[in-house]
C-alpha positions in Angstrom: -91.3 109.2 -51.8 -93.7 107.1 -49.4 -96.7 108.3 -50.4 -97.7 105.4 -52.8 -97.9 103.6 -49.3 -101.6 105.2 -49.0 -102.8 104.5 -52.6 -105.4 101.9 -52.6 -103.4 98.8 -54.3 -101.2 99.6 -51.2 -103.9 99.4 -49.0 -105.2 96.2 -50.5 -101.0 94.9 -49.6 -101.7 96.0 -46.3 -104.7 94.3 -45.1 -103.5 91.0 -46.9 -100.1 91.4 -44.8 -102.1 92.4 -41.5 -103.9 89.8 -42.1 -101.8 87.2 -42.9 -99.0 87.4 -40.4 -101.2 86.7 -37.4 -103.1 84.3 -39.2 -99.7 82.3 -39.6 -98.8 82.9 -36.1 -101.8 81.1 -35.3 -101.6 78.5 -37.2 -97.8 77.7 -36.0 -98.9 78.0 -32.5 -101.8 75.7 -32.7 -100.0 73.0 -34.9 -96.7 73.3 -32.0 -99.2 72.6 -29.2 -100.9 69.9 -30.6 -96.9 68.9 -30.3 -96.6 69.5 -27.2 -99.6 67.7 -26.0 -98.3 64.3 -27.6 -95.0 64.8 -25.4 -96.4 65.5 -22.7 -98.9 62.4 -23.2 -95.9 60.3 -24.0 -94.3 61.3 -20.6 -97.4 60.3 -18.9 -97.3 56.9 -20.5 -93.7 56.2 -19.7 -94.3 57.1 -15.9 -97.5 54.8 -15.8 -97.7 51.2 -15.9 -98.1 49.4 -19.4 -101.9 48.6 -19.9 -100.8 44.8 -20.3 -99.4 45.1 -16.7 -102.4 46.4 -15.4 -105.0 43.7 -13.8 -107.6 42.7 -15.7 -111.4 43.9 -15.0 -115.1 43.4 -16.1 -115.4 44.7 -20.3 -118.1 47.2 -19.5 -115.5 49.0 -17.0 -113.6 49.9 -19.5 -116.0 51.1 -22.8 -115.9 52.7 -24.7 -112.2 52.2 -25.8 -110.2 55.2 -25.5 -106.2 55.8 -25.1 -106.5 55.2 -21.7 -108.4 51.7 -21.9 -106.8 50.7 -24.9 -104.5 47.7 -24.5 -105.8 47.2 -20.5 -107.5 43.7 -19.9 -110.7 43.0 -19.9 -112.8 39.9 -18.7 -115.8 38.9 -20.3 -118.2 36.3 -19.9 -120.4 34.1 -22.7 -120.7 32.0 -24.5 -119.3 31.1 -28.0 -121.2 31.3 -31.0 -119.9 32.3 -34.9 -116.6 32.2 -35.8 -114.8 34.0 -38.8 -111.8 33.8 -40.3 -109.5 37.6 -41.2 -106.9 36.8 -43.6 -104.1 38.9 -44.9 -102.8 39.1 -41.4 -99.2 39.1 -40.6 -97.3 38.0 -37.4 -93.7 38.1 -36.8 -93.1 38.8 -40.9 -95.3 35.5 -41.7 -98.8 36.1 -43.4 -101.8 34.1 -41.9 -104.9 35.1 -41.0 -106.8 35.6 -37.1 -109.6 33.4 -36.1 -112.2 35.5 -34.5 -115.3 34.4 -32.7 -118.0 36.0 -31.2 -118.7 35.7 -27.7 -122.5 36.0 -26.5 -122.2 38.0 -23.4 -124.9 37.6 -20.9 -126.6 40.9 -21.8 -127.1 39.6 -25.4 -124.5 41.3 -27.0 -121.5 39.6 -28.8 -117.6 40.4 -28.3 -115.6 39.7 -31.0 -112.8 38.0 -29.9 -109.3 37.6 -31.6 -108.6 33.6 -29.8 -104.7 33.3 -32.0 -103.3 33.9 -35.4 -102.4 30.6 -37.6 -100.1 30.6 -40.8 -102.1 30.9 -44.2 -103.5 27.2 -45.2 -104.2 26.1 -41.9 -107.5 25.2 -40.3 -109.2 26.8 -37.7 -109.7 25.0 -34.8 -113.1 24.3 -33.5 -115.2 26.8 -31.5 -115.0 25.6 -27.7 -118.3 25.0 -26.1 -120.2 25.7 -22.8 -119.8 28.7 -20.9 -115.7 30.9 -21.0 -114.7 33.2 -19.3 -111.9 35.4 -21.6 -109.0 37.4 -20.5 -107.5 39.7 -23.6 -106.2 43.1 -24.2 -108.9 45.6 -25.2 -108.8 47.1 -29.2 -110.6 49.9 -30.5 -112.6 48.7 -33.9 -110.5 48.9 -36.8 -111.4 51.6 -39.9 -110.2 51.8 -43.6 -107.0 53.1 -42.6 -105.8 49.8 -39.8 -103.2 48.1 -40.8 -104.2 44.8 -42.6 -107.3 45.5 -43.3 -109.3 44.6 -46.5 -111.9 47.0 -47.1 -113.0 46.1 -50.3 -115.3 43.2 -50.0 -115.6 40.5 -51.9 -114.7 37.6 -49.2 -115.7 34.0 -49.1 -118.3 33.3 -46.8 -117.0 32.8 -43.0 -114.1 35.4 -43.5 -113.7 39.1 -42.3 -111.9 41.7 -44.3 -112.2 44.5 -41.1 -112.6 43.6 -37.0 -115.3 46.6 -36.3 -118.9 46.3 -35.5 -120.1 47.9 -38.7 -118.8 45.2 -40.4 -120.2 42.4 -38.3 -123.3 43.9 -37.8 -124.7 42.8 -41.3 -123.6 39.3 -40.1 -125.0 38.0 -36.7 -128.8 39.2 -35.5 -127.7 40.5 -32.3 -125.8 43.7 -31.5 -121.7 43.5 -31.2 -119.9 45.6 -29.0 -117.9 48.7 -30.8 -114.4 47.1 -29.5 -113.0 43.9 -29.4 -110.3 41.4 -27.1 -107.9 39.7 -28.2 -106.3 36.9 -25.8 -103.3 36.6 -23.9 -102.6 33.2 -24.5 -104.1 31.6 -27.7 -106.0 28.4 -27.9 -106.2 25.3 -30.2 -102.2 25.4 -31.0 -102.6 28.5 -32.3 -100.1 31.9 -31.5 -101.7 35.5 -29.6 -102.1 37.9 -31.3 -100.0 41.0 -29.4 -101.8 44.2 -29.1 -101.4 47.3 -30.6 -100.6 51.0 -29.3 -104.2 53.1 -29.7 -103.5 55.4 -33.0 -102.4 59.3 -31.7 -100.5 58.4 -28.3 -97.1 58.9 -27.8 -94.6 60.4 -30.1 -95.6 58.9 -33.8 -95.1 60.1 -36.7 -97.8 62.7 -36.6 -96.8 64.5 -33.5 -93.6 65.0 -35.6 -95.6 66.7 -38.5 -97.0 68.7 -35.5 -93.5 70.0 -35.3 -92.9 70.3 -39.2 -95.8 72.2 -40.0 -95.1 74.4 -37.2 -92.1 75.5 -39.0 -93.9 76.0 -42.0 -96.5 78.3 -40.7 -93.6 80.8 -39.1 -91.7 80.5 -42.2 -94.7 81.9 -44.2 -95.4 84.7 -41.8 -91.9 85.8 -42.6 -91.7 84.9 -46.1 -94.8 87.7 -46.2 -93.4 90.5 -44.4 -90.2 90.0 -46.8 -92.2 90.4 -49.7 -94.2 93.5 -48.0 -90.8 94.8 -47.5 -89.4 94.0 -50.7 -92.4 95.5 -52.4 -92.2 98.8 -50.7 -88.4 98.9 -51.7 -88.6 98.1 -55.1 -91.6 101.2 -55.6 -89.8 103.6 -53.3 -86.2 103.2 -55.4 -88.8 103.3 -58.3 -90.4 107.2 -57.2 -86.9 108.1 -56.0 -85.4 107.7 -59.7 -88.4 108.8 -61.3 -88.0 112.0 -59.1 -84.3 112.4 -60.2 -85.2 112.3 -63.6 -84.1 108.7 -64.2 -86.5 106.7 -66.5 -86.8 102.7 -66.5 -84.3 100.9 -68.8 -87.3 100.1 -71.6 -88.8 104.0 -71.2 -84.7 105.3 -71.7 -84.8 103.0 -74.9 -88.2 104.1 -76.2 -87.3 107.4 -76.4 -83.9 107.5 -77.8 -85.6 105.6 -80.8 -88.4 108.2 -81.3 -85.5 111.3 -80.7 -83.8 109.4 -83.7 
């Protein structure tokens, strides 16, 4: 009754299912520890300090940005030189834009700096002079994806869509540094901007995909043993009548109509 298990379409059902379950288990496993490594990052971070309670030290300590450096303080030392404008930036459910200016380190290159946030159709205040020294959370360069960001192009002169050195590269003639500050307490009447968490840490939304598609993947590897199972049922009851004697429904038909 089995032996249409070692015809070749059955073979071909075989190595897909041999294949496949494993596969799946794989997958599932994978996807739940990239799960489990977000928890067990996110307990880390709950028994350490907050980076903003951490004491501030010298920029280049802490490049490049990374989930442990992001949101610590950093110091830096310069000079002030261009200032831009990022609109389309909101702060406490109010749009307005961030006034960044670049800071002219002594090495040459230029930090951006994020000095406050002011309500749309306000001026920015002036660029202070002489030499500053700057205390502000350290940010990773934003991408396509931040938050905020206008990627499209197509600004005024003096405004930034995205805070990344990419973008303010084409700008200035000096090199920027791939990261960016912005300050604890805002100058020029203007509000701080507050940091934000560095994308991937702690338990977001995708660690809980993590989860979800680990469910999936164990769920297919059963879904395809069912189907193996149901397969070799259906073609087993199949033989088993066709042994007895007993033709399919549409076979029984056919020849009662040619007998008549």
């Amino acid at each position: 009754m089995y032996r249409f298990l070692l015809t070749p379409r059955w073979w071909g059902i075989h190595l897909f299912v041999v294949l496949a379950i494993p596969f799946c288990v794989f997958m599932g496993s994978w996807q739940l520890g990239r799960f489990e490594d977000r928890v067990e990052s996110h307990q880390d971070a709950e028994e350490k300090p907050g980076p903003g309670k951490q004491a501030a030290v010298p920029l280049d300590e802490l490049l490049p940005v990374d989930q442990e450096t992001s949101g610590r303080p950093a110091t830096a030392t310069g000079r002030y030189a261009e200032q831009f404008v990022v609109p389309g930036r909101e702060l406490d459910g109010k749009r307005g834009s961030y006034v960044l200016t670049l800071l002219r380190t002594d090495d040459g290159k230029a930090l951006p700096v994020v000095r406050g946030w002011l309500p749309a159709g306000t001026k920015a205040p002036a660029v202070p002079s002489g030499e500053v020294t700057v205390t502000g959370a350290l940010q990773a360069s934003e991408n396509a994806g931040t938050d905020g960001v206008h990627a499209g192009g197509g600004l005024p002169q003096g405004q930034l869509g995205m805070i990344s050195a990419a973008s303010l590269v084409n700008l200035v003639p000096y090199d920027v540094y791939d990261a960016w500050i912005t300050l604890s307490k805002a100058d020029g009447g203007m509000e701080p901007v507050p940091a934000v968490a560095p994308q991937g840490s702690g338990l977001d939304l995708k660690a809980f995909q993590n989860l979800g598609y680990t469910g999936e993947w164990f769920v297919f590897a059963g879904f395809v043993l069912f189907m193996w199972f149901r397969l070799m049922r259906r073609e087993a009851e199949a033989a088993r009548d066709l042994a007895l004697g007993i033709l399919p429904e549409d076979e029984g038909r056919t020849s009662v109509g040619t007998g008549g």
